[in-house]
Each structure stands twice: as structure tokens, then as C-alpha cells.
VEXDREN-2710 file (C-alpha; in Angstrom, 1 decimal):
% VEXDREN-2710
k/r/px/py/pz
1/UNK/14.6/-16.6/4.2
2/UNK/12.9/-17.5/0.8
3/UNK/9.7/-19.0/1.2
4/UNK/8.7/-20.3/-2.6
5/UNK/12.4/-20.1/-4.3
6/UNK/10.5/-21.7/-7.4
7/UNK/8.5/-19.0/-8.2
8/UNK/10.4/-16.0/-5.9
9/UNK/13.9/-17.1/-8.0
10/UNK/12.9/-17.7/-11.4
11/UNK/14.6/-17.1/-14.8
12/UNK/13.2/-14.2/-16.7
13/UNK/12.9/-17.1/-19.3
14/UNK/10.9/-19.2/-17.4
15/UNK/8.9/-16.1/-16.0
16/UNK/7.9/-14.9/-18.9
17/UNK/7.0/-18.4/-20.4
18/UNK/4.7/-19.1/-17.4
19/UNK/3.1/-15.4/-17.6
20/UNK/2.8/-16.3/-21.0
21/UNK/0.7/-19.4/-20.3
22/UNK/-1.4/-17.8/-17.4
23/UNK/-2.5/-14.5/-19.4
24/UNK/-3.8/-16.6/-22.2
25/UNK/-5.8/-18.9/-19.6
26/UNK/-7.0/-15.6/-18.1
27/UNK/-8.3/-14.2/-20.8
28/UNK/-10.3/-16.7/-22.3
29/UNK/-11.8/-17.1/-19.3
30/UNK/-12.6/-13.7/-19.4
31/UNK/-14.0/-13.0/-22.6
32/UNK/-16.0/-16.4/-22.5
33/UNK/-17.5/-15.5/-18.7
34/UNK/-17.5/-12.3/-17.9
35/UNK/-19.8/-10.1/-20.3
36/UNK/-18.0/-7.2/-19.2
37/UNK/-14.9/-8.2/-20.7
38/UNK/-16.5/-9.8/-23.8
39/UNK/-17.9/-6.1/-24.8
40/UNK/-14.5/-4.5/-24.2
41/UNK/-12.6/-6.5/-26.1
42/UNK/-15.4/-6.5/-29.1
43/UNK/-15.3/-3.2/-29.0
44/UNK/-11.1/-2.9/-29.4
45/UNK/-11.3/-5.6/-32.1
46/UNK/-9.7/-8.2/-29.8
47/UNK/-10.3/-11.8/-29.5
48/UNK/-8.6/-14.0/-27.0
49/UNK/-6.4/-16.1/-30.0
50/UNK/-5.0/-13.0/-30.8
51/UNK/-3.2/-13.1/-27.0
52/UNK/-0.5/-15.6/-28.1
53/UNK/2.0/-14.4/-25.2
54/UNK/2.9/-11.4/-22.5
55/UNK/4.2/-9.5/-24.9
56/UNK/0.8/-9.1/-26.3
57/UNK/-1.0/-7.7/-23.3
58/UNK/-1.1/-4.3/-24.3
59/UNK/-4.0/-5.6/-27.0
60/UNK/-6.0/-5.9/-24.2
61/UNK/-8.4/-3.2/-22.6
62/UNK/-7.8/-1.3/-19.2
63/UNK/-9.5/-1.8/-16.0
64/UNK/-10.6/1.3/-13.6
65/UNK/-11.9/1.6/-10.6
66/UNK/-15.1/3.1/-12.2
67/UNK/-15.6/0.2/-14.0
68/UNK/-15.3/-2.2/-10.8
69/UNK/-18.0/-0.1/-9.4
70/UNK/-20.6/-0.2/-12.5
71/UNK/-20.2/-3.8/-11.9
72/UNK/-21.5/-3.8/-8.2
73/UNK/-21.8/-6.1/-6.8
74/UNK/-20.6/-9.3/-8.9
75/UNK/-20.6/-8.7/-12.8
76/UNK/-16.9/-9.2/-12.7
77/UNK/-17.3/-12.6/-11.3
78/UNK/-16.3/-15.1/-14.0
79/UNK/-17.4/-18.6/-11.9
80/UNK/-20.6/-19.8/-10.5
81/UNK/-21.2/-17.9/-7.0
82/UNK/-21.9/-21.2/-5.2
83/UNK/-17.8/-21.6/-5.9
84/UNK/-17.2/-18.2/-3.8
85/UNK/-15.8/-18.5/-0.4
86/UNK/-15.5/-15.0/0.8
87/UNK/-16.3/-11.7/0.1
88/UNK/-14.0/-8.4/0.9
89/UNK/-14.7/-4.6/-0.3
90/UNK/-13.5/-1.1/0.1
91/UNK/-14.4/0.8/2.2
92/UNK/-16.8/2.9/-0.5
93/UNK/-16.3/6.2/1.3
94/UNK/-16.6/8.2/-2.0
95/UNK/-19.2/5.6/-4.2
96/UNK/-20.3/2.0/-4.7
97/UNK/-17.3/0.1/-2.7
98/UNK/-15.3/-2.0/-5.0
99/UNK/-16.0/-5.7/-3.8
100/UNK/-13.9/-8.6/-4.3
101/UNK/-15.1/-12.0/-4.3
102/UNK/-12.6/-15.3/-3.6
103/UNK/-12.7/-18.7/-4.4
104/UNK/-10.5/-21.7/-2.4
105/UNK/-8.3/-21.5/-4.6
106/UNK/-8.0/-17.3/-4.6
107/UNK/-7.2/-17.8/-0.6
108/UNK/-4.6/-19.8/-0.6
109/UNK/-3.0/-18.1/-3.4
110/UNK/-3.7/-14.4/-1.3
111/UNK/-2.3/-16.3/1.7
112/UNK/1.2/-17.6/-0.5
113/UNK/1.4/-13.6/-1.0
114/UNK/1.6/-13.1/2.6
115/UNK/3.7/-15.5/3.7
116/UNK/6.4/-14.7/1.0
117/UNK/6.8/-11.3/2.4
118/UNK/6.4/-12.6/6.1
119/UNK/9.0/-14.8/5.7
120/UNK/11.9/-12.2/5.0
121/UNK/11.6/-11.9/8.8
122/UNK/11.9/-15.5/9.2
123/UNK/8.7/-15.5/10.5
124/UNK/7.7/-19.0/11.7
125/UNK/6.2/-21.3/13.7
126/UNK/6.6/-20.0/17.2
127/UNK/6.3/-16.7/16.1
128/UNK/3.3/-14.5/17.5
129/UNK/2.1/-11.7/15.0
130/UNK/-0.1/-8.9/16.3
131/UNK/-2.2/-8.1/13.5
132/UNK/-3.8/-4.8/14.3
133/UNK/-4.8/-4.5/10.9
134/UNK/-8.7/-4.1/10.6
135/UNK/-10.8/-7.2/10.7
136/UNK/-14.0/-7.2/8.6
137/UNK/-14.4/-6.3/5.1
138/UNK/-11.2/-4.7/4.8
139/UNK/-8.4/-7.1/3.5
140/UNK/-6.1/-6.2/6.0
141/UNK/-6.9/-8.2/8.6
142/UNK/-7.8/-11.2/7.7
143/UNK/-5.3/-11.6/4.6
144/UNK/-2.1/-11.0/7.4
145/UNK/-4.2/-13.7/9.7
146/UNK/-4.1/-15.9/6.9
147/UNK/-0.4/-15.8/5.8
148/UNK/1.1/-15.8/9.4
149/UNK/-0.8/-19.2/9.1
150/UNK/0.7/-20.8/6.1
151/UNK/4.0/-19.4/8.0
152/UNK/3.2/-21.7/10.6
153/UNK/3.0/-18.8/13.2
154/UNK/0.3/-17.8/15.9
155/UNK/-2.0/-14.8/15.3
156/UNK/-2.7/-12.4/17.5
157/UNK/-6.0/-11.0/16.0
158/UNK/-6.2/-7.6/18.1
159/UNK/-7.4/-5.4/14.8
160/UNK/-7.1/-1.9/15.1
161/UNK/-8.3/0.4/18.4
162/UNK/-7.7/0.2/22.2
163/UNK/-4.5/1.3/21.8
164/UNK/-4.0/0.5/25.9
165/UNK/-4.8/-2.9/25.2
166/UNK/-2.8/-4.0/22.5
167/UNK/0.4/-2.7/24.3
168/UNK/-0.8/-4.7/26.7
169/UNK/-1.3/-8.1/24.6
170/UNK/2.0/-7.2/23.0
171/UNK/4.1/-7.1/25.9
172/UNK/2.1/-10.0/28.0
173/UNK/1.8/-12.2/24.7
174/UNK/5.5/-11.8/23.6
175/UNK/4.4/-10.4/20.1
176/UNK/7.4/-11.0/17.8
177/UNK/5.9/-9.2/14.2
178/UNK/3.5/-7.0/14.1
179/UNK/1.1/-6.1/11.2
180/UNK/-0.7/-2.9/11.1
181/UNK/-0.6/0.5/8.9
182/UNK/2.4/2.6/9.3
183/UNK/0.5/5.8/10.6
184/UNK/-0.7/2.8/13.6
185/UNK/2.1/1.6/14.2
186/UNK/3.6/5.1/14.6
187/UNK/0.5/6.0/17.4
188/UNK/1.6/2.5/19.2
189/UNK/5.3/3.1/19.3
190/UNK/3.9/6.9/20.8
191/UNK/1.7/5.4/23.1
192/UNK/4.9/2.9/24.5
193/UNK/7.1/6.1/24.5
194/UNK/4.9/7.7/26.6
195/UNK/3.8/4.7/28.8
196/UNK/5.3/4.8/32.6
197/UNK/4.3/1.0/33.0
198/UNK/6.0/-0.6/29.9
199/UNK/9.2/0.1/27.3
200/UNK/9.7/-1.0/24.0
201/UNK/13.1/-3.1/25.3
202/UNK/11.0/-5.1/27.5
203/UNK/9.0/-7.1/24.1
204/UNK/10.1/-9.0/22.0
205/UNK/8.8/-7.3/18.7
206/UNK/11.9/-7.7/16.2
207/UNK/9.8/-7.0/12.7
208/UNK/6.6/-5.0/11.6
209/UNK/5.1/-5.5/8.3
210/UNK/3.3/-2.1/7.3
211/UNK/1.2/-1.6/4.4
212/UNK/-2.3/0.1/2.7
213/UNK/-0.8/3.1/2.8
214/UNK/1.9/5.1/1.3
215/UNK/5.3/5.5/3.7
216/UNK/8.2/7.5/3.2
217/UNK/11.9/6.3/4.3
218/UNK/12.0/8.9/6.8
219/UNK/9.2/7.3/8.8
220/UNK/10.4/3.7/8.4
221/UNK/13.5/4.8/9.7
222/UNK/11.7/6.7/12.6
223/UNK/9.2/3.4/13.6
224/UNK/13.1/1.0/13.8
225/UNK/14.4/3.2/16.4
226/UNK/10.8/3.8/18.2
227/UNK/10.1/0.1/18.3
228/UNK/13.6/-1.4/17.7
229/UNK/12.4/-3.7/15.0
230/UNK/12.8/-3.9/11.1
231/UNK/10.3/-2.8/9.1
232/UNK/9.2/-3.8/6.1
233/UNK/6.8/-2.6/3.2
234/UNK/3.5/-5.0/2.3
235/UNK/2.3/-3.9/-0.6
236/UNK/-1.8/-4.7/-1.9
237/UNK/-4.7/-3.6/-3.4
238/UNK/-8.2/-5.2/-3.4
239/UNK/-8.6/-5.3/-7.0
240/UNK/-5.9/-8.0/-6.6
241/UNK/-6.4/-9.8/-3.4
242/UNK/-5.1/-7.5/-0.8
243/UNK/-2.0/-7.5/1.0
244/UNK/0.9/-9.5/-0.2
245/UNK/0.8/-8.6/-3.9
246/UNK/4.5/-7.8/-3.0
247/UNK/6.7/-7.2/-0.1
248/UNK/10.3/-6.3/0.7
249/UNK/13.0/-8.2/1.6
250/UNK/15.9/-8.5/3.9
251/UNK/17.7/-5.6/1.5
252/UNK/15.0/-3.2/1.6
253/UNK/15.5/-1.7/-1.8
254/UNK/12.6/-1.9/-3.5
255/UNK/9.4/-4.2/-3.4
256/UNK/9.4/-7.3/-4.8
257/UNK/6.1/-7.8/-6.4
258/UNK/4.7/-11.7/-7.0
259/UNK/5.0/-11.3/-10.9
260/UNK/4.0/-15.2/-11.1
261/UNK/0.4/-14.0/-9.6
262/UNK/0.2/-10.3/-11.0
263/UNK/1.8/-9.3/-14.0
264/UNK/2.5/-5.3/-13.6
265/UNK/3.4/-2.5/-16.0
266/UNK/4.5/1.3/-16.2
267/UNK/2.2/3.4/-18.1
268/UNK/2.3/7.1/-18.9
269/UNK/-0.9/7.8/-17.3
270/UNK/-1.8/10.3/-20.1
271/UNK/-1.0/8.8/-23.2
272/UNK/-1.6/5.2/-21.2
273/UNK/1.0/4.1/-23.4
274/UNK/4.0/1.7/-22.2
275/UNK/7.1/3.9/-20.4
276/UNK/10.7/2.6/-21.0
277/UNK/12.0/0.4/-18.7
278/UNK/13.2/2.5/-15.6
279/UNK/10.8/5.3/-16.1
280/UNK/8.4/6.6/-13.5
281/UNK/4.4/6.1/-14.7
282/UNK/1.4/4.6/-13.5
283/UNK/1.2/1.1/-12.3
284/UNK/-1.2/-1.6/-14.0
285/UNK/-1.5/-5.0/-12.5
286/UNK/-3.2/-8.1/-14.6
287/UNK/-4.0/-11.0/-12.4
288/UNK/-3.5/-14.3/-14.2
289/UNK/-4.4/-16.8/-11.8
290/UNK/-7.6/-15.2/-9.9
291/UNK/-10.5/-17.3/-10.4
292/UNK/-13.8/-15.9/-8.6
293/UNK/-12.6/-12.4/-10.6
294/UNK/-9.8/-12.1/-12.9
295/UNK/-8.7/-8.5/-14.0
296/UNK/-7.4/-7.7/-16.9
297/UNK/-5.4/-4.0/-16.9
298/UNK/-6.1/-2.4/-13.9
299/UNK/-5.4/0.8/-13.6
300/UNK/-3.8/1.5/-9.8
301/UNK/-3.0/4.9/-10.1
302/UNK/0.2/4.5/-7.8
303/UNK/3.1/6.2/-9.6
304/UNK/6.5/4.1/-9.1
305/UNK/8.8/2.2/-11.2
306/UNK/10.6/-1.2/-11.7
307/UNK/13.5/-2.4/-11.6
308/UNK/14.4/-6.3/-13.2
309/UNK/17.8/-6.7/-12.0
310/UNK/18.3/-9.6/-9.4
311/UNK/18.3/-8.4/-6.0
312/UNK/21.2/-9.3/-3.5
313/UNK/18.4/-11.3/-1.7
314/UNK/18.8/-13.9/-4.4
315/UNK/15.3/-12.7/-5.6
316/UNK/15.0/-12.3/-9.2
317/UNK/10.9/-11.4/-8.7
318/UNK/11.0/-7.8/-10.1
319/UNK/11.3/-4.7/-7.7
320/UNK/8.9/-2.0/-7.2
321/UNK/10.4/1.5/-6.3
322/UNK/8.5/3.1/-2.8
323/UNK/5.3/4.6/-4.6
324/UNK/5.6/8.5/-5.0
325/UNK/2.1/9.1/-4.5
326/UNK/-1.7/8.4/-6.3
327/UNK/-2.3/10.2/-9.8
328/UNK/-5.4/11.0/-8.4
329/UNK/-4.1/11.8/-4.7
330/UNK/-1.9/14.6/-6.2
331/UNK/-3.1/17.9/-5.2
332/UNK/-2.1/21.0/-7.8
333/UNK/-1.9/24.0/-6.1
334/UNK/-0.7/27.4/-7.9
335/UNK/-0.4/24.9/-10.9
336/UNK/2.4/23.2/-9.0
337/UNK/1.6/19.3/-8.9
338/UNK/1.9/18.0/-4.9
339/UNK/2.0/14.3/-3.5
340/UNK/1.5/14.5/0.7
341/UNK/4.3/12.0/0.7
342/UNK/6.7/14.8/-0.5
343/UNK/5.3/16.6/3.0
344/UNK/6.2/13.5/5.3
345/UNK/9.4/13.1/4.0
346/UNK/10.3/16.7/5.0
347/UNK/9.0/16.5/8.0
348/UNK/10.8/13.1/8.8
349/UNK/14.0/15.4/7.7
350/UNK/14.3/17.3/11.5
351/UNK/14.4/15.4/14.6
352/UNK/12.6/17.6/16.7
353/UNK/8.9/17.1/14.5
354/UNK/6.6/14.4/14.7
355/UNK/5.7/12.7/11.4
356/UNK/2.0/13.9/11.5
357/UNK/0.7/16.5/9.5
358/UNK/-2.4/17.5/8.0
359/UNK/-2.9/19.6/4.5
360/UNK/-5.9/22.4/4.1
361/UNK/-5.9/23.6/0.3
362/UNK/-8.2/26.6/0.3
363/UNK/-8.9/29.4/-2.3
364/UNK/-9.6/32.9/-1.5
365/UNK/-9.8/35.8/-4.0
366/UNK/-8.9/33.3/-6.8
367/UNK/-6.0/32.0/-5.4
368/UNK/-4.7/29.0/-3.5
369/UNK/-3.9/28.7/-0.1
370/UNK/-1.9/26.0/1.4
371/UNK/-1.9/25.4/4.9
372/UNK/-0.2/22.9/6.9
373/UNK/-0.8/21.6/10.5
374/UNK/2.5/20.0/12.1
375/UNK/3.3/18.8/15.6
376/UNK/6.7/19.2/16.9
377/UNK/7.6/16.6/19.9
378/UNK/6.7/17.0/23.5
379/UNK/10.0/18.1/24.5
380/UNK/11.1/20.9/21.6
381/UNK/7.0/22.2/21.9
382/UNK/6.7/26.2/22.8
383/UNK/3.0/27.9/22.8
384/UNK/5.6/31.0/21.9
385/UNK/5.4/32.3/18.7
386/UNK/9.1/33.5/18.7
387/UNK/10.3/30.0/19.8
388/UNK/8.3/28.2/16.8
389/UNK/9.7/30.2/14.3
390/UNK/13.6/28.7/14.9
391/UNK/11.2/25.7/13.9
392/UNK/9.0/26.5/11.1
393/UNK/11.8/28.5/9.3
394/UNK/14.1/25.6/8.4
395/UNK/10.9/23.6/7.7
396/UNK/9.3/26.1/5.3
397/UNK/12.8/26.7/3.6
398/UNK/12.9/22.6/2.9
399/UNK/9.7/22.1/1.8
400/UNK/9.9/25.4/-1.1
401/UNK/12.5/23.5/-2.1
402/UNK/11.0/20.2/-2.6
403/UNK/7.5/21.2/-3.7
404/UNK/7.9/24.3/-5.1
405/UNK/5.0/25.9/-2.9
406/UNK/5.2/28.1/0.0
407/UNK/3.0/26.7/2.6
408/UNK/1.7/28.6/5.7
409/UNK/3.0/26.1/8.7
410/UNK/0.7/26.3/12.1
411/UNK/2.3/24.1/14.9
412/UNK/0.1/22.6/16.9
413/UNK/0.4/21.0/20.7
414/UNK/1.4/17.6/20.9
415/UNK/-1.3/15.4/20.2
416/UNK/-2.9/18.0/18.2
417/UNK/-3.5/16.1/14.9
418/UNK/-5.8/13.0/14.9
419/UNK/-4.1/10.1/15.0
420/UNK/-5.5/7.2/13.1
421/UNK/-6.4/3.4/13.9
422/UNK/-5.9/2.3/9.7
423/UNK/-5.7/4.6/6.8
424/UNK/-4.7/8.1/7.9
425/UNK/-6.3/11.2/6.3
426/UNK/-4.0/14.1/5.6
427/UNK/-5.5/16.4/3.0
428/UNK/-9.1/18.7/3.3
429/UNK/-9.3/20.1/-0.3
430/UNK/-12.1/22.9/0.1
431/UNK/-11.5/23.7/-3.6
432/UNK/-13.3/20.8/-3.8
433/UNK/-16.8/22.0/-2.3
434/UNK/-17.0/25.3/-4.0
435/UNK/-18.9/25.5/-7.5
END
């Protein structure tokens, strides 16, 4: 089902006319009330009659997550705060947090985001969606709550945690969606297998909408048969909105990203100069219809492509290939660059592992070492060194393959990593500590 075929359907005529109109609102606005931008754009030489269409947006200046934060709390904000509704913000575990402010008009176009990408499920009034997403200053929570609600559906506001208890409200509740992170929903559909009071075929959970983190195929494929629903990608940022910036649809071949709200580009994230259409580089979104904070060129550092070519879905809103990894998540080690996500899909390669692992980049006597932790399921698991081995050999052989890096593989008990209740942490880089 297509929820806005006006926008979600367009022409690339009539896209590109109404980007056209949007980025030259947005940046007059910016350069006449937000300082910020003013300088930046004095400084390149650029004034906002010299944006005369899209095709003129590489004129304009970038946007970083440094810069969001040397503007804590509001020096991005570009209308009168008495017009701001709400205020989210990142979580700030290495800085300032980023914030992100909202007018009424900023909600309900966040909330539009949403519901496009629930309604791929035909998600809809009688619906029940369990978002286990957090609530609070995080945008997962509350920007799901708000789309299953222009859906027309009832939510289920569990947040994450109490793992017990949200089985619980899922089965006794009749939970059709549910809308959490990936590595979450992975503990839940764990926590079901294991359960000798409940299964998975007694709810009625037919789609999951899993985002703020990156996912690999393999583990999509893994949380369908674990939970017997469809799964979908959500894709967001808080720089944007949050969730619903794009989503997948009923083909699941790519993202389709709400190009009418957030016009992106590729960039080579050396040079920062445009890649040819089809080429893998940095994504940059511009918002052009934000009001409480407009961004010009913001740099994501997710590393994808696009693809413009309608989709069998009837969707001609631009596609988004499943995001490699972070520029700035990449780990080199022994010179050879390393996305975790490379990792997970290895893992997700051989049945008998779980899709949990953990990274510890070390170096001793000047050189790297690469450790991984991995958990292989309850029924395969051996404390026996000789009957690990039939395990980690096969493992080790893929990943040298992929990566190009031998790692040294420890299997641990089941249970043995930390699961997570939102973003899940797989990499210690000790490199990182030492002078």
C-alpha cells in the first residue's frame, strides 16, 4: 500500500521542480535567520539568489556533526523559540549531544515519514504496534508512536527493557508490527525461542520495522524465520527528524528515501566532491521543508548509494542501497579498512552461530591485533576446544576472505555477549586510549 502516491510516485520532472522550489525557500531562510549559515556562505562567496534550482546545491556549504554541536543548544534554530513544540537529542555519549528542535509543522511532517514506511505493511487502523523503541529524548520512540498514529493504528508504547514483559504485552495485546532496533528485536525473538510459556505462532506479529542501526541481510533473513514476520528497514537520523526519512517497501530492494522532505547526495568523502550516479560515497541530506532547524549539507557519514529507477512497488521516490557502514565507524587495522557490518554478515553466513559478536582491536609490539568474541547457538555449543575448531575454521576462512584480516575468534557460552535494549555496541578500540 502507498500512503502519499502524490509525493511517493512523482515524475523526476515534477520532483525536481518541487526540490527546486523548496531548497531556494530553505535557504533564504537560512542565510537571513540563522547566523551560522549567513557566515558560511559569506565566507564561500554565496548568496541565496545565486541558488536558482537543485542543480545548484553543491554552491552551498556542508553541514557536520561538529558544527551541530558548536551550536548547542539552539544556534541552528531559524524561528522564534516560542514556535518550538518539542525538543529531541542524541544521546551525546562522546560530546555536546546534537539537539533537534520541532515546530507543528516539523511533527507532522516527521510523522508523514513514518507512516509512509508503515504503510508498506498495510499498517492501519486496528493494527497494534509495539514500539519498544526508547521513549525520551531519543527519536525512536516517540517518532514510530507518532506515525502508527497518522496510520490510524493503536500504539503499544512498551519502550525498550523488561524483555519478560513485552513478550508478555505482545502476545496478551495481539501486537501486529512491532518497532524496535534490529539487535532488540533479535534478544525478543531469543527470549520467545527460549520461553516454555509462549511461541512465536501463537501472536499475531506479521511485520517489524527495524532501524537506528545498521543491519545486514543475513540478520533480516534470520529475525523472518525467528518471528515469522516481514521485516523492513526504517531509515533516520536526528539531524533530520528521526525515523522515517526513508523506508522499504513491499520489494525490499533498497530504501526508498522521502526526497520531497530531504534531498540526498553521494559524495566522495575525501575530495567531498559529487560521485557518478551509481557510485558508492558518503551520504549528504539537505532538508528543504524543516522549519524550527533547516540543514543545509549534512554530512551523514553512512556510505551507500542510489539508485533512481522506479521500483516494482510503483515507487519512483529514489532508493537507497543497505548502508555499508559509517566513514567514521570503519576500523583500519594492519592498514586494511573494516566495517563490523562485513563481520555480521559472515556470521549470518553459518547456521549454527548467533548473530552477536563483539570486536577488540588491540596493539602489542606495534602491531594490531584483532580479536573477535562470537556465540555459536545453544545446541551446536562445546566448552571443548577440539569441537570449536570444526566451527571457527570455516568462520575464520570466510571472514580472510571478506576483510582481508585474520582475526583471532574466541567462542563464547550462549548468552555470553551483552545483548542490547537499543543501539548495540560491537567494537572496543584500545588503539584508541594509548598515546
Amino acid at each position: 500500500m502507498i500512503h502519499n502516491p502524490k509525493y511517493e510516485c512523482m515524475s523526476r520532472e515534477d520532483m525536481r521542480k518541487l526540490q527546486s522550489e523548496r531548497l531556494i525557500k530553505t535557504v533564504k531562510i537560512c542565510y537571513e535567520k540563522v547566523p551560522f549559515y549567513q557566515k558560511k556562505m559569506d565566507d564561500m562567496g554565496v548568496k541565496p539568489e545565486d541558488i536558482k534550482s537543485i542543480d545548484d546545491i553543491n554552491k552551498l556549504p556542508f553541514t557536520t556533526k561538529t558544527d551541530l554541536r558548536d551550536e548547542y543548544p539552539f544556534g541552528l534554530e531559524a524561528v522564534p523559540h516560542s514556535e518550538i513544540r518539542r525538543i529531541h537529542a542524541s544521546s551525546g555519549t562522546t560530546g555536546k549531544p546534537v539537539v533537534a528542535t520541532y515546530t507543528e509543522n516539523d511533527l507532522a511532517m516527521w510523522a508523514e515519514g513514518v507512516a509512509r514506511v508503515m504503510a508498506v505493511a498495510n499498517i492501519g487502523p486496528g493494527d497494534t504496534i509495539q514500539i519498544s523503541y526508547g521513549y525520551g529524548l531519543f527519536t525512536g520512540g516517540l517518532g514510530a508512536h507518532d506515525g502508527a498514529a497518522v496510520r490510524g493504528a493503536i500504539q503499544l508504547p512498551t519502550s525498550a527493557g523488561n524483555t519478560e514483559k513485552q513478550i508478555m504485552l505482545m502476545q496478551d495485546f495481539g501486537a501486529t508490527a512491532l518497532a524496535c532496533t534490529p539487535s532488540y528485536a533479535m534478544r525478543l525473538a531469543e527470549a520467545i525461542h527460549d520461553s516454555k510459556i509462549v511461541s512465536v505462532h501463537q501472536m499475531k506479529l506479521r511485520a517489524g520495522f527495524f532501524g537506528a542501526e545498521p543491519w545486514t541481510e543475513g540478520m533480516r533473513k534470520e529475525l523472518e524465520r525467528k518471528l515469522q514476520i516481514k521485516a523492513y528497514d526504517i531509515y533516520g537520523l536526528t539531524e533530520m527528524c528521526g525515523p522515517g526519512v526513508g523506508g522499504e517497501c513491499e520489494c525490499q530492494n533498497g530504501t526508498h528515501l522521502w526526497e520531497d522532505m530531504f534531498f540526498p547526495e553521494i559524495i566522495n568523502p575525501d575530495t567531498l566532491k559529487p560521485c557518478e550516479p551509481g557510485e558508492f560515497g558518503e551520504l549528504v541530506f539537505t532538508s528543504l521543508c524543516k522549519e524550527a532547524m533547516p540543514i543545509l549539507r549534512y554530512r551523514t557519514r553512512d556510505l551507500t548509494r542510489l539508485r533512481y529507477e522506479k521500483c516494482k512497488c510503483g515507487r519512483t521516490a529514489v532508493r537507497m542501497d543497505r548502508i555499508l557502514g559509517r566513514s567514521d565507524d570503519m576500523i583500519i587495522i594492519r592498514g586494511v579498512n573494516v566495517f563490523p557490518s562485513q563481520i555480521e554478515t559472515c556470521l549470518t553466513e553459518f547456521p549454527a552461530f548467533q548473530p552477536y559478536y563483539f570486536i577488540t582491536v588491540d596493539r602489542i609490539y606495534n602491531e594490531d591485533t584483532f580479536d573477535l568474541d562470537v556465540e555459536l547457538k545453544s545446541q551446536f555449543f562445546s566448552a571443548d576446544p577440539q569441537d570449536q575448531m570444526k566451527f571457527i575454521k570455516p568462520l575464520y576462512d570466510r571472514i580472510v576472505s571478506m576483510v582481508g584480516v585474520k582475526p583471532n575468534i574466541h567462542i563464547l557460552p550462549p548468552y555470553g555477549i551483552e545483548r542490547s535494549m537499543g543501539k548495540a555496541k560491537h567494537v572496543n578500540d584500545k588503539r584508541n586510549f594509548r598515546a
